[in-house]
Backbone as JSON, one array per atom type, in Angstrom:
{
  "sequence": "XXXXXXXXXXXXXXXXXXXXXXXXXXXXXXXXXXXXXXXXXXXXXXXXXXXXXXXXXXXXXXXXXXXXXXXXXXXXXXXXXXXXXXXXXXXXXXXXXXXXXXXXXXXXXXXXXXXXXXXXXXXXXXXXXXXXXXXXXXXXXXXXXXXXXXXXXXXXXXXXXXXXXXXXXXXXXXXXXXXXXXXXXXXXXX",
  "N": [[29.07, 2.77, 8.52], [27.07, 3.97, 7.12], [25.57, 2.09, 5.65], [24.51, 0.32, 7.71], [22.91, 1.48, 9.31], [21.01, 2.11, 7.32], [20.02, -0.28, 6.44], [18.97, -1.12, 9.16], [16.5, 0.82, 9.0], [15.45, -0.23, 6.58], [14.84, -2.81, 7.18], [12.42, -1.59, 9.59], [10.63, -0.48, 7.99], [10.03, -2.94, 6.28], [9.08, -4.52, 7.75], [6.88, -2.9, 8.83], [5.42, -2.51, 6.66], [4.52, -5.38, 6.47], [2.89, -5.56, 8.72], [0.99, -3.65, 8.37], [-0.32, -4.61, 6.18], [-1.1, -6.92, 6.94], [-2.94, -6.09, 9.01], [-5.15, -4.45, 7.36], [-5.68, -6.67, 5.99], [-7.09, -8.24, 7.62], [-8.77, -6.49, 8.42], [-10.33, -6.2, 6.42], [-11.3, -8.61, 5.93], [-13.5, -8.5, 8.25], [-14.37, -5.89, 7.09], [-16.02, -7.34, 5.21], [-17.77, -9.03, 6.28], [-19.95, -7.28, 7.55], [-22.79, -6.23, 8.83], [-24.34, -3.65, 7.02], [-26.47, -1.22, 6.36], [-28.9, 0.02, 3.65], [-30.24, 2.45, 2.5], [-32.55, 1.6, 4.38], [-32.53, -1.23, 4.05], [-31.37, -3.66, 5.16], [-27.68, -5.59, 4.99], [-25.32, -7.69, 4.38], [-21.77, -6.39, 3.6], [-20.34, -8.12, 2.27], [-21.94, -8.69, 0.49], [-23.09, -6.92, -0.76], [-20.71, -5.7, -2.86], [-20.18, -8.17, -3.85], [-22.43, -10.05, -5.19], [-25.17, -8.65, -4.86], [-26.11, -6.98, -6.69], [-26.2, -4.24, -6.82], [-23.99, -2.84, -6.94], [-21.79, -2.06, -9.95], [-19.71, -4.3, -12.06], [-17.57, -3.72, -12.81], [-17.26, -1.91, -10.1], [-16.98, -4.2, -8.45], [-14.71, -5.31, -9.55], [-12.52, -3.51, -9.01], [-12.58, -3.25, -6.43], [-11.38, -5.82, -5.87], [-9.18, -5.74, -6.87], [-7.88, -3.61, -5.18], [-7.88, -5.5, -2.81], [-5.92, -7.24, -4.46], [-3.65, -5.74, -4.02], [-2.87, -4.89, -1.37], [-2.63, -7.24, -1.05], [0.19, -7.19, -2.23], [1.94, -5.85, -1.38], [2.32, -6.84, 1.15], [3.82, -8.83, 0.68], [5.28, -7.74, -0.62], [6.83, -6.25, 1.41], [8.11, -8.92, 2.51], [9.85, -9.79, 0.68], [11.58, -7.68, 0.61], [12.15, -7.72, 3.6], [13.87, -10.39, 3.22], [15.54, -9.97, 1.05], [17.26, -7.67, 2.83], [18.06, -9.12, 4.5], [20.32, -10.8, 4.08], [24.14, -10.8, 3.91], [26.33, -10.85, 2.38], [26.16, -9.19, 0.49], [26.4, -6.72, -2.07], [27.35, -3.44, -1.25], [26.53, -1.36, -3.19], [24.96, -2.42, -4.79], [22.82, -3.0, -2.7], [22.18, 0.09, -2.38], [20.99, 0.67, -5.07], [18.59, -1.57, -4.73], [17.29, -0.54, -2.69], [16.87, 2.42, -3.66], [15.17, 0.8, -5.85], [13.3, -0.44, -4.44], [11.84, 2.22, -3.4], [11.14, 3.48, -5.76], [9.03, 1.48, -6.9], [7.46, 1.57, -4.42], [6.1, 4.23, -4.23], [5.08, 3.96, -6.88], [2.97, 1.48, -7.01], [1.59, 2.6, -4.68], [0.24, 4.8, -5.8], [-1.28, 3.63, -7.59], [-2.95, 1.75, -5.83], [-3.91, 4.13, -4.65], [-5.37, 5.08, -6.94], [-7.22, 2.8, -7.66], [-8.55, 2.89, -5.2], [-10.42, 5.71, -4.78], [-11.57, 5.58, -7.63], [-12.93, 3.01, -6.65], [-14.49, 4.84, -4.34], [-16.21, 6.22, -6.06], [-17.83, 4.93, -7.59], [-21.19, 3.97, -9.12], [-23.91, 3.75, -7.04], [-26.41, 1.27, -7.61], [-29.1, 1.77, -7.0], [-32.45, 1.13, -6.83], [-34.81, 4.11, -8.17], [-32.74, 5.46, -7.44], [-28.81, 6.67, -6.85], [-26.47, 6.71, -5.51], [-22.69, 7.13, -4.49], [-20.42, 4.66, -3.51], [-18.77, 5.54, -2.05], [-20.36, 6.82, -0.28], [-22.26, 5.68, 0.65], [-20.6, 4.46, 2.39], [-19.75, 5.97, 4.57], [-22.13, 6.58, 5.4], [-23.1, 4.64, 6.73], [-24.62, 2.58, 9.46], [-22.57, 1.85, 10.79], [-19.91, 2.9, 12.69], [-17.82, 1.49, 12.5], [-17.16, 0.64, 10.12], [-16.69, 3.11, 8.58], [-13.94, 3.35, 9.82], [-12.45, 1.51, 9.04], [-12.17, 1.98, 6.29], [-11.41, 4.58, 6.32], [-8.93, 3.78, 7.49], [-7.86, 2.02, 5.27], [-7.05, 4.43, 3.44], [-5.41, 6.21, 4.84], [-3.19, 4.48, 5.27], [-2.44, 4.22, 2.76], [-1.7, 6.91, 2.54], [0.64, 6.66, 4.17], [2.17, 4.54, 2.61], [2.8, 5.89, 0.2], [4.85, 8.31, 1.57], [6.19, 6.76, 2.8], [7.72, 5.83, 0.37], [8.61, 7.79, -0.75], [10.23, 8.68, 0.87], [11.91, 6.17, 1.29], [12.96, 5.94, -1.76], [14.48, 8.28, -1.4], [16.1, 8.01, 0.37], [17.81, 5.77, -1.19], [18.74, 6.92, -3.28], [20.65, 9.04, -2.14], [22.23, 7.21, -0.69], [23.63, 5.64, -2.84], [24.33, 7.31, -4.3], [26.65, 8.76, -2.81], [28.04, 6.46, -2.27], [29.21, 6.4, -4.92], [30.61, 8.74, -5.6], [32.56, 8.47, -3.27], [34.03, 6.19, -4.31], [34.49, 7.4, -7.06], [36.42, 9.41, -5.61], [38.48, 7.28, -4.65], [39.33, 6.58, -7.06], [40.62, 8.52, -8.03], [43.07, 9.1, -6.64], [44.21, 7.0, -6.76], [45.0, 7.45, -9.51], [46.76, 9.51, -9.09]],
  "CA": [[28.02, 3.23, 9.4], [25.34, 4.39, 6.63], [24.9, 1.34, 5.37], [23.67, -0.65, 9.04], [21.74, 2.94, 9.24], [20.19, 2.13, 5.77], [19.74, -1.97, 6.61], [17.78, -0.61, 9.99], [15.8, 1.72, 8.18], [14.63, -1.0, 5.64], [14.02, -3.84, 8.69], [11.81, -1.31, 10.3], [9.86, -0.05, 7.08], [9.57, -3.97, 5.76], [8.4, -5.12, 9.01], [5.57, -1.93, 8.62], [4.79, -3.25, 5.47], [3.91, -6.78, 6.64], [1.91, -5.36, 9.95], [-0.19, -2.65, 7.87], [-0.87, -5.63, 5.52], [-1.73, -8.21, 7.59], [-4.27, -5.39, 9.66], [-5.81, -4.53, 6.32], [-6.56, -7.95, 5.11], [-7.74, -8.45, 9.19], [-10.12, -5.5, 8.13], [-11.3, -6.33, 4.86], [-12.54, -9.89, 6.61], [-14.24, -7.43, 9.69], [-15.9, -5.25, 6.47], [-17.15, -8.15, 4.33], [-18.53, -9.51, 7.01], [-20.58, -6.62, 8.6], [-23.84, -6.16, 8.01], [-24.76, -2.23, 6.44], [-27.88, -0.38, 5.98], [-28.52, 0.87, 2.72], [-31.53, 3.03, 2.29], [-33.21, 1.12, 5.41], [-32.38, -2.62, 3.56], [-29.69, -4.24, 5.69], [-27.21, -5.73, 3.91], [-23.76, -8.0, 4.09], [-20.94, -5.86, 2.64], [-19.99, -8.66, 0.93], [-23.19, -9.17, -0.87], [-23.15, -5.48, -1.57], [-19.78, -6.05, -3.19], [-19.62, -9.29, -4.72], [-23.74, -10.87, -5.41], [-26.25, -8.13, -5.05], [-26.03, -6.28, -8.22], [-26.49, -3.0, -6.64], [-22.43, -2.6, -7.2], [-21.49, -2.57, -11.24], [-19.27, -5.49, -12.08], [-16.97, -2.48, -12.05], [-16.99, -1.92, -8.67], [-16.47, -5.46, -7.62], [-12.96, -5.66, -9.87], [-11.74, -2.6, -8.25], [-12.4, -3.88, -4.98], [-10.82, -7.27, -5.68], [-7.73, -5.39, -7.1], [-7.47, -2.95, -4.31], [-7.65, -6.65, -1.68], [-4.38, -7.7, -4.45], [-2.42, -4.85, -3.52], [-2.68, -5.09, -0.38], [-1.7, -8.75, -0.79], [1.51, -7.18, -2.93], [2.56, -4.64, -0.47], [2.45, -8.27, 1.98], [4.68, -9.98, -0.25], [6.7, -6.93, -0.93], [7.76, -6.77, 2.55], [8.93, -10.0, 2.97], [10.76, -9.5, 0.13], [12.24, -6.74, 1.55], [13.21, -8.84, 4.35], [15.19, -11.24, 2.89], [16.96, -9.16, 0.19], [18.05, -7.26, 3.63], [19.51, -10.68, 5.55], [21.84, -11.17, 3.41], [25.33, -10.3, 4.59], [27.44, -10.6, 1.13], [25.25, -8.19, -0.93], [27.23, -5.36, -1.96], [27.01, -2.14, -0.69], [26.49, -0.42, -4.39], [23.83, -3.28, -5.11], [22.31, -2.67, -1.74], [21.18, 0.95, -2.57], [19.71, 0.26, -5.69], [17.59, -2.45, -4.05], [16.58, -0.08, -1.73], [16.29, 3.0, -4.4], [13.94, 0.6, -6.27], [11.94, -0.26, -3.72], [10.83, 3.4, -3.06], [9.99, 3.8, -6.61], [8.0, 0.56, -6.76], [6.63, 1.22, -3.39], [5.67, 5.02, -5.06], [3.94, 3.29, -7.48], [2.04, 0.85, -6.57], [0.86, 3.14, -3.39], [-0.33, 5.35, -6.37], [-2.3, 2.53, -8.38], [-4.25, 1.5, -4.64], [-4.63, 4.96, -4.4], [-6.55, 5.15, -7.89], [-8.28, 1.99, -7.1], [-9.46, 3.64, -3.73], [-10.86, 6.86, -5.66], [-12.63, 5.03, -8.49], [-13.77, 2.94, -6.0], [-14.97, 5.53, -4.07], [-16.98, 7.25, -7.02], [-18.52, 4.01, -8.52], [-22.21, 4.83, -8.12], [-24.54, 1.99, -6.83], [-27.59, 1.16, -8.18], [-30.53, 0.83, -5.75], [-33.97, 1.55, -7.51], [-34.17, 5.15, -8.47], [-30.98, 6.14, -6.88], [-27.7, 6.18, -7.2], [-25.57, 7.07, -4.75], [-21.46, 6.93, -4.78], [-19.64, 3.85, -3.37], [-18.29, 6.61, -0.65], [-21.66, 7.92, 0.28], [-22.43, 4.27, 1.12], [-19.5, 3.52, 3.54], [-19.99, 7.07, 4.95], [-23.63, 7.35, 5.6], [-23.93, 3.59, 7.13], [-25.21, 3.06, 10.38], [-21.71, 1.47, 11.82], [-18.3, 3.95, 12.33], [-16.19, 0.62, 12.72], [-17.23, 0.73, 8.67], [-16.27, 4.55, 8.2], [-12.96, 3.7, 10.21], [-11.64, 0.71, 8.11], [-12.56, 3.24, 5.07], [-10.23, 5.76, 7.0], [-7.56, 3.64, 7.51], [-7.07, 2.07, 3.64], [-6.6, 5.39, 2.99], [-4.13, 6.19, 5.97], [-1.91, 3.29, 4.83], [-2.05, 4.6, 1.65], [-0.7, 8.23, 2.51], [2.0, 6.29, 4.97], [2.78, 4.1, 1.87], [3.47, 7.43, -0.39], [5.58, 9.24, 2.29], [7.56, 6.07, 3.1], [8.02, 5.96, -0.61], [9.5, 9.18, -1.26], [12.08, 8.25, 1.66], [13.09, 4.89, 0.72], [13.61, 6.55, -2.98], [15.31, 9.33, -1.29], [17.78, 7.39, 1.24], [18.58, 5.11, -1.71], [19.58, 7.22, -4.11], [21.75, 9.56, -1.48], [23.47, 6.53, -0.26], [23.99, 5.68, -4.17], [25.25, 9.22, -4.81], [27.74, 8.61, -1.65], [29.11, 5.53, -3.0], [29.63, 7.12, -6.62], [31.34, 9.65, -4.55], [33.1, 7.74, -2.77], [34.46, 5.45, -5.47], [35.5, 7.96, -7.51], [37.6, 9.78, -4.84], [39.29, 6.48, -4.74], [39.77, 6.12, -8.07], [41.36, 9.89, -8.26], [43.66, 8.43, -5.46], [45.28, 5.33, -7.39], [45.64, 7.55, -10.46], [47.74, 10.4, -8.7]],
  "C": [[26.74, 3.53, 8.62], [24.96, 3.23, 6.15], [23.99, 0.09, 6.55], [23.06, 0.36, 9.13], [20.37, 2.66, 8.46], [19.46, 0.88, 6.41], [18.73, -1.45, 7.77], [16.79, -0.42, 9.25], [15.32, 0.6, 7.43], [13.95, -2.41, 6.49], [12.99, -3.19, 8.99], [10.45, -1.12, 9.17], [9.42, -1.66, 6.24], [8.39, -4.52, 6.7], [7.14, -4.24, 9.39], [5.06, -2.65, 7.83], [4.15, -4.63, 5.66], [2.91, -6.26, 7.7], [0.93, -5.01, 9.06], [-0.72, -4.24, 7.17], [-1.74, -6.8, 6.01], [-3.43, -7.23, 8.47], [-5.0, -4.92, 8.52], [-6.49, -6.0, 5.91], [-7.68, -8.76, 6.01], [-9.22, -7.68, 8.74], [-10.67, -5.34, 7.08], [-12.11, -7.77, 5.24], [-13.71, -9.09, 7.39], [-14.54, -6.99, 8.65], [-16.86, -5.6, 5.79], [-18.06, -8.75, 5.03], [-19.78, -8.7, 8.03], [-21.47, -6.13, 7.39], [-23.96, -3.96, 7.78], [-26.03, -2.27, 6.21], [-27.7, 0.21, 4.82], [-29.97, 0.96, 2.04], [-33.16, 2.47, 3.35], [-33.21, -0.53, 5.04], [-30.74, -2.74, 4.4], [-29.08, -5.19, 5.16], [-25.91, -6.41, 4.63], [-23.33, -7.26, 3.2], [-20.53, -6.44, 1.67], [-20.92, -9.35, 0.14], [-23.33, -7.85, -1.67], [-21.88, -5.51, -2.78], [-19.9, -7.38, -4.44], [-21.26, -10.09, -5.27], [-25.16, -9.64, -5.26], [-27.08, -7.3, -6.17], [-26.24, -5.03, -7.99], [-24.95, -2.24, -6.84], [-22.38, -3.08, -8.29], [-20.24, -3.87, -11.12], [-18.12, -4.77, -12.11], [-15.84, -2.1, -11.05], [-16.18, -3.14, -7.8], [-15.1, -5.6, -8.38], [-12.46, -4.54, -9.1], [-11.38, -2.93, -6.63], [-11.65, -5.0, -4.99], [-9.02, -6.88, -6.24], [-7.53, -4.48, -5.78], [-7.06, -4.24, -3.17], [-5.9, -7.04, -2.76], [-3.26, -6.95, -4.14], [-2.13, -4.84, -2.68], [-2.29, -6.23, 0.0], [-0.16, -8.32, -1.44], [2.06, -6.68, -2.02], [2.92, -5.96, 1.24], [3.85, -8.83, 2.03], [6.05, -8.98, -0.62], [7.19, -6.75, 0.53], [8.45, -7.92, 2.69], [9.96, -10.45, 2.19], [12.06, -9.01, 0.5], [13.18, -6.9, 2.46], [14.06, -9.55, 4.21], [15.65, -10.73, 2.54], [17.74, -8.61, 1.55], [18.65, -8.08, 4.93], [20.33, -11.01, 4.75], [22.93, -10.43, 3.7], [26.35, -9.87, 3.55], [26.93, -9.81, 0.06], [26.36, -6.87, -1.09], [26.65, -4.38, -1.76], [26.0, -1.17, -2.13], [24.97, -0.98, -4.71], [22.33, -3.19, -4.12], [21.38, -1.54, -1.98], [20.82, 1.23, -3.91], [18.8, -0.37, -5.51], [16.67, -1.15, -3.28], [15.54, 1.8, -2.61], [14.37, 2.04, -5.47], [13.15, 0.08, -5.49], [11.09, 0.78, -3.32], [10.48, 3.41, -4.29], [8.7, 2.68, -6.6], [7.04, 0.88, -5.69], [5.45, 2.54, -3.79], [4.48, 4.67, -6.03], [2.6, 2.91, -7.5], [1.11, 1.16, -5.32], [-0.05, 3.88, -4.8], [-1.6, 4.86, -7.36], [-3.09, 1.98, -7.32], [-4.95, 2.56, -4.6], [-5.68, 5.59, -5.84], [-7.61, 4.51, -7.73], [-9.38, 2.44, -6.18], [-10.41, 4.68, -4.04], [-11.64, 6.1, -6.59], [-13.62, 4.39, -7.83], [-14.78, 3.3, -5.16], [-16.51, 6.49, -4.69], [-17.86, 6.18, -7.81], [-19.94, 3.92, -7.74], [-22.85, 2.97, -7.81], [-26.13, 2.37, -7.15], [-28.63, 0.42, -7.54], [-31.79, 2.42, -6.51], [-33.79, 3.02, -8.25], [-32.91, 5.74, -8.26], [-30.28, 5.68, -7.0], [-26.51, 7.21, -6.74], [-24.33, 6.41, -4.92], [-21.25, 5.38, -3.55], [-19.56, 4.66, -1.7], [-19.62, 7.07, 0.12], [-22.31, 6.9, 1.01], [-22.29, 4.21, 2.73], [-19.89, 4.85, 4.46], [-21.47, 7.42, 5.59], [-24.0, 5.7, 6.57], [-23.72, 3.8, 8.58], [-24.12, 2.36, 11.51], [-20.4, 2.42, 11.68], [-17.45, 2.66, 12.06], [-15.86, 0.47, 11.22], [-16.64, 1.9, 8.4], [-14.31, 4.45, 8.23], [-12.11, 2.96, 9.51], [-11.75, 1.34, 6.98], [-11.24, 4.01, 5.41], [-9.34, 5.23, 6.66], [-6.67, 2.82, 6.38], [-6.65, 3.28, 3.92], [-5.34, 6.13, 3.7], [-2.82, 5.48, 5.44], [-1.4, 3.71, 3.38], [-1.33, 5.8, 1.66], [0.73, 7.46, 3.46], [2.57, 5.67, 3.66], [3.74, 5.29, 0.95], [5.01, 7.84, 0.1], [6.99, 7.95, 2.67], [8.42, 5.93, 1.4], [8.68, 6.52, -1.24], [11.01, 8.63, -0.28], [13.02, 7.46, 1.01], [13.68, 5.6, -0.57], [14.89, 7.1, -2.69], [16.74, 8.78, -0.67], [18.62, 6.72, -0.22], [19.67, 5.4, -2.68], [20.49, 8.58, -3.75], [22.79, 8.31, -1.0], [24.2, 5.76, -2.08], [24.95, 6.5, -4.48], [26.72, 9.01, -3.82], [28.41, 7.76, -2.37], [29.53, 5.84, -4.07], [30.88, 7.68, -6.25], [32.79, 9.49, -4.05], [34.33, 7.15, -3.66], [35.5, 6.47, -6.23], [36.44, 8.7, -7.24], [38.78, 8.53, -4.72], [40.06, 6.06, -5.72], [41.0, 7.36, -8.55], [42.49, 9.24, -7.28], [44.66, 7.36, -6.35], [45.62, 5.92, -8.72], [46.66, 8.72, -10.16], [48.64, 9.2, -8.48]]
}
């Protein structure tokens, strides 16, 4: 019973992982493509970003690594997926798979969420001034910009929190089978 519990549980949290991903990469097209105000100069995001020079060179790798994570966290679902169609996997093998996917997922939520923060703080360079990255996305004259801002960061605290779980289920249903096992093994030597 805990292990079709567990197998759920990793269907539902893979099959997150591919949605969030796919609506992220939906909304990184929708922010490169929208025009911003910045300082009364209107502006493609993705000229601000990638050709205007008002973003250090910097800025634009952080941003282009924060878009691959969000392609990993893609790819790690569907991972995910398959390792959990398989029918002949063993049980023992099973929740290590599933232990290391919360640390990995731990991880690599924690390396977007640096990305996101540096990126955040990388200043931009328009004439005298030099306002943050954040002060940018925050101050421009569209919310649908503020809200794709929001919801990286959203995905990123759901990534975390699912992170800690998966860890946590994997290495209680681990501990169980140990458990388990060696009650059996006490068993065949009485």
């Amino acid at each position: 019973m805990e292990h079709q519990a567990v197998k759920k549980g990793l269907v539902i949290v893979s099959i997150t992982y591919i949605v969030l991903s796919l609506i992220e990469l939906f909304n990184t097209l929708v922010l490169l493509n929208t025009e911003i105000t910045v300082y009364g100069r209107k502006i493609l995001f993705q000229d601000l970003v990638f050709s205007s020079g008002l973003l250090p060179f910097m800025g634009t790798l952080l941003f282009i690594f924060l878009i691959s994570i969000v392609c990993f966290f893609l790819i790690f679902g569907v991972i995910m997926l398959l390792i959990n169609r398989k029918e002949t996997i063993d049980h023992k093998l099973f929740s290590k798979y599933v232990l290391v996917f919360g640390v990995l997922t731990l991880l690599f939520s924690y390396i977007k969420l640096g990305y996101y923060t540096f990126l955040n703080r990388t200043m931009i360079m328009y004439g005298g001034k030099t306002p943050t990255f954040q002060f940018v996305i925050y101050h421009s004259n569209l919310l649908l910009v503020q809200f794709i801002w929001i919801f990286y960061l959203s995905v990123i605290c759901y990534y975390l929190m699912v992170g800690l779980i998966l860890g946590g289920s994997g290495l209680r249903y681990l501990l169980q089978l140990e458990r388990s096992n060696k009650q059996e093994n006490n068993k065949n030597i009485k």
